[in-house]
C-alpha angles and dihedrals in degrees: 000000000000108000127039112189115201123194107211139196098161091246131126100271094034076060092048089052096048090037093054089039091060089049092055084048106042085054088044101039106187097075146124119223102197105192114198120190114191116215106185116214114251132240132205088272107037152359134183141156117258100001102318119120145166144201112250132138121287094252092040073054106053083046095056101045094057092044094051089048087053086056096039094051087049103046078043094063083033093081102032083068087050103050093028088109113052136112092250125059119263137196132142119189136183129248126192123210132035126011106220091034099048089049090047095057095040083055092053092044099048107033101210125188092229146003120215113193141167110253102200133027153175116289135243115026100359100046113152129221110292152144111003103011081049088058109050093046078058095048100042118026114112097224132054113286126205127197134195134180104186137023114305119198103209091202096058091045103110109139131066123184109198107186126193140126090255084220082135129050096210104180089195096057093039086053088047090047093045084048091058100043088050091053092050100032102223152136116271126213122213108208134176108183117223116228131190085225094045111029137167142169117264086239088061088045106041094046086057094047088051089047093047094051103037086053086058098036088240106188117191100033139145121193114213136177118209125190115216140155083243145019089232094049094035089059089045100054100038089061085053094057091051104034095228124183099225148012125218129188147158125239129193091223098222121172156189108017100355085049087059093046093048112016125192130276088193086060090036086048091045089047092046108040131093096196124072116285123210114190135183131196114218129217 
């Protein structure tokens, strides 16, 4: 891993996300935090940052978004001056206009290996990114994406659940997934959720799930079959019951009509879970 991109708004979980990133870098080394803050442009009715907006008059307007660029320039050098030492590169920059769009080309000019992003926020002006524009960073980029909505301690980050049908062996997404459990050092679980709807028996599983790990040399795994009323609830719950520190999945990415007929568990599981969430979109 050689480029983290950060999308930033300064608020607590912003905070989360670029605590936990400098982590990941300080224990690699040889890394490049990229921070983005979004200002949108504002209308005649309302302007935010990330996403967040309200209604105020046009000239009220003009004032505040100047003013908002003064602060944000200087909370921007701000921490420049903060992270200019260390043993990663650092640099943080500003981008006017709108939130998801602005992310997703940064994410296409720059080709990071991972965004890390806060995935709730405070309201009104200093709304983070959330919901949709959450979700379609999720379903697009082009690189894995981790989200987290509260501190995270690396160190005590020793359990991944990667959950999946193991229906395709993806060598892309097993490499990604080697790759994380190497940076954080820690135990996998292997999990096929059981549903009434779609249902098989743990042999079948659990066959898939050995062949899966003994094609990509997985050390460090424990296959595990969990019975739930849904995919999205089943993963959920299953990282309850063994506390683990982080979820990982892959998501087909699928978009516009087909996305609203089938939705996503990856986004439902993003939405609904209170660990960190890591997704990839594959191919």
């Amino acid at each position: 891993m050689t480029k983290i991109l950060i999308p930033f708004d300064f608020s607590e979980q912003a905070n989360h996300a670029l605590n936990f990133s400098t982590s990941v870098a300080s224990r690699l080394g040889n890394v490049q935090l990229e921070i983005l803050h979004v200002v949108e442009i504002p209308s005649n009715t309302t302007v935010g940052t990330m996403g967040g907006g309200e209604l105020m008059p046009d000239m009220e307007n003009q004032v505040f978004f100047i003013q908002l660029m003064d602060r944000r320039k200087k909370q921007i050098e701000e921490l420049k001056e903060k992270y200019k030492s260390t043993s990663y590169s650092f640099t943080a920059k500003i981008k006017i206009g709108n939130a998801f769009k602005s992310i997703s080309d940064s994410i296409n000019e720059e080709n990071p290996d991972l965004v890390v992003m806060g995935s709730k926020g405070s309201s009104g002006m200093e709304e983070i990114l959330i919901g949709s524009n959450t979700e379609k960073v999720v379903r697009t980029a082009q690189c894995p994406v981790l989200t987290i909505k509260s501190a995270v301690d690396l160190e005590e980050m020793n359990k991944i659940v990667f959950a999946s049908d193991f229906r395709e062996n993806n060598d892309e997404v097993a490499s990604r997934i080697k790759n994380l459990q190497e940076i954080l050092d820690a135990e996998l679980y292997f999990v096929v959720v059981n549903t009434p709807g779609n249902f098989e028996t743990s042999r079948e599983s659990i066959k898939r799930i050995r062949a899966f790990s003994h094609k990509y040399n997985f050390t460090k795994v424990t296959a595990e079959i969990y019975n739930a009323s849904s995919e999205e609830s089943g993963i959920l719950e299953f990282a309850d019951d063994i506390n683990a520190d982080l979820i990982a999945m892959a998501t087909h990415g699928r978009t516009g009509f087909i996305h609203l007929i089938t939705g996503s568990i990856a986004e439902d599981v993003v939405n609904h879970s209170s660990r960190p969430v890591w997704t990839y979109k594959t191919k």
